[in-house]
C-alpha positions, -999 to +999 in steps of 0.1 A: -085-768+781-085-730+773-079-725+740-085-685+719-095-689+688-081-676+656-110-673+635-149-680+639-160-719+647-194-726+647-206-738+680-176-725+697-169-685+689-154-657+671-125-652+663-103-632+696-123-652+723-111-677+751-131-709+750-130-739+770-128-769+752-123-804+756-092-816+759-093-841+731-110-812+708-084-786+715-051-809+708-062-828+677-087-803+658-078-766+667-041-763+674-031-784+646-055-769+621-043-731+636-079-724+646-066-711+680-037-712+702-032-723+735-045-698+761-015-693+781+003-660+797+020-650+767-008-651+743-033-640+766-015-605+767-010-608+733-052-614+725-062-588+751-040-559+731-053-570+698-093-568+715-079-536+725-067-523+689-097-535+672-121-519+700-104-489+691-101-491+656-139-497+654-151-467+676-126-449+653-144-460+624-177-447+638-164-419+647-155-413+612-190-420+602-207-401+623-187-367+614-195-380+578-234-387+581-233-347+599-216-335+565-243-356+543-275-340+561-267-311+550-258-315+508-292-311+486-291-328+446-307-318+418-312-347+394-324-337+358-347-357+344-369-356+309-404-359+314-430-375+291-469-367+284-488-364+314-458-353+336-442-390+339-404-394+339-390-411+310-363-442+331-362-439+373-343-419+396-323-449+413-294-447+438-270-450+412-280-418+395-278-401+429-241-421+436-231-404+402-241-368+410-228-368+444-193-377+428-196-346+403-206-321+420-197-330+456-166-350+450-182-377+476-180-413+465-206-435+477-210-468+466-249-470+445-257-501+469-260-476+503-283-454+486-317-460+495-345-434+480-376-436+503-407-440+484-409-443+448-402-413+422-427-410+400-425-370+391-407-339+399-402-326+431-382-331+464-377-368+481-357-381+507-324-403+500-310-423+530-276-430+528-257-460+550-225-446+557-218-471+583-238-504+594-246-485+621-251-452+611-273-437+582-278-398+571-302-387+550-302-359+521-328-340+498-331-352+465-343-325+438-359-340+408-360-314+379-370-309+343-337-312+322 
């Protein structure tokens, strides 16, 4: 029995996919529990258009963060900071401190969790901050550590 499935099963799929099944397995598991529907004419047409919209949506989406990664390469931070005896920083430069800056002065909201400073920041001077706009996609941008 053909059956497409509604959501992900283990085993069987994801969710938008035409599976064969056994005919006991379709009739008294999935289509009573809604985890698919028969795969006839009707909702065949009606599966392919929704693969379609989310194929779509998706390349949209990446679109979108590609054209945003391009803006990001190009914005440079300065992130004061107070320095102690012997040149060391009082705290850590984290993402979040980057997040919040970007917001001020940029009007950018990133989320603190897809900022990722390469290497560790011990001083001042300039270091790299990779940003995940996108599973898929990441941008980096200069991060200037200065004396506040």
């Amino acid at each position: 029995m053909k059956v497409i499935l509604q959501q992900d099963i283990k085993k069987i799929g994801k969710k938008g996919e035409v599976v064969e099944v056994s005919e006991g397995y379709g009739r008294n598991y999935l289509l009573p529990k809604k985890y698919a529907i028969e795969a006839n004419t009707a909702n065949m047409n009606v599966a392919l258009a929704q693969a379609n919209s989310a194929a779509r949506k998706k390349q949209q989406q990446i679109d979108e963060a590609k054209l945003m990664a391009a803006q990001l390469s190009k914005i440079e931070v300065s992130i004061p900071v107070r320095i102690g005896e012997g040149g060391k920083l009082f705290g850590s430069v984290t993402g979040k401190d980057v997040a919040e800056v970007l917001k001020q002065t940029h009007r950018i909201d990133i989320d603190k969790r897809k900022i990722e400073i390469k290497g560790e920041v011990k001083g001042v001077g300039t270091y790299d901050a990779v940003i995940k706009v996108h599973p898929e996609i990441t941008s980096t941008i200069k991060v200037h550590v200065v004396v506040d």
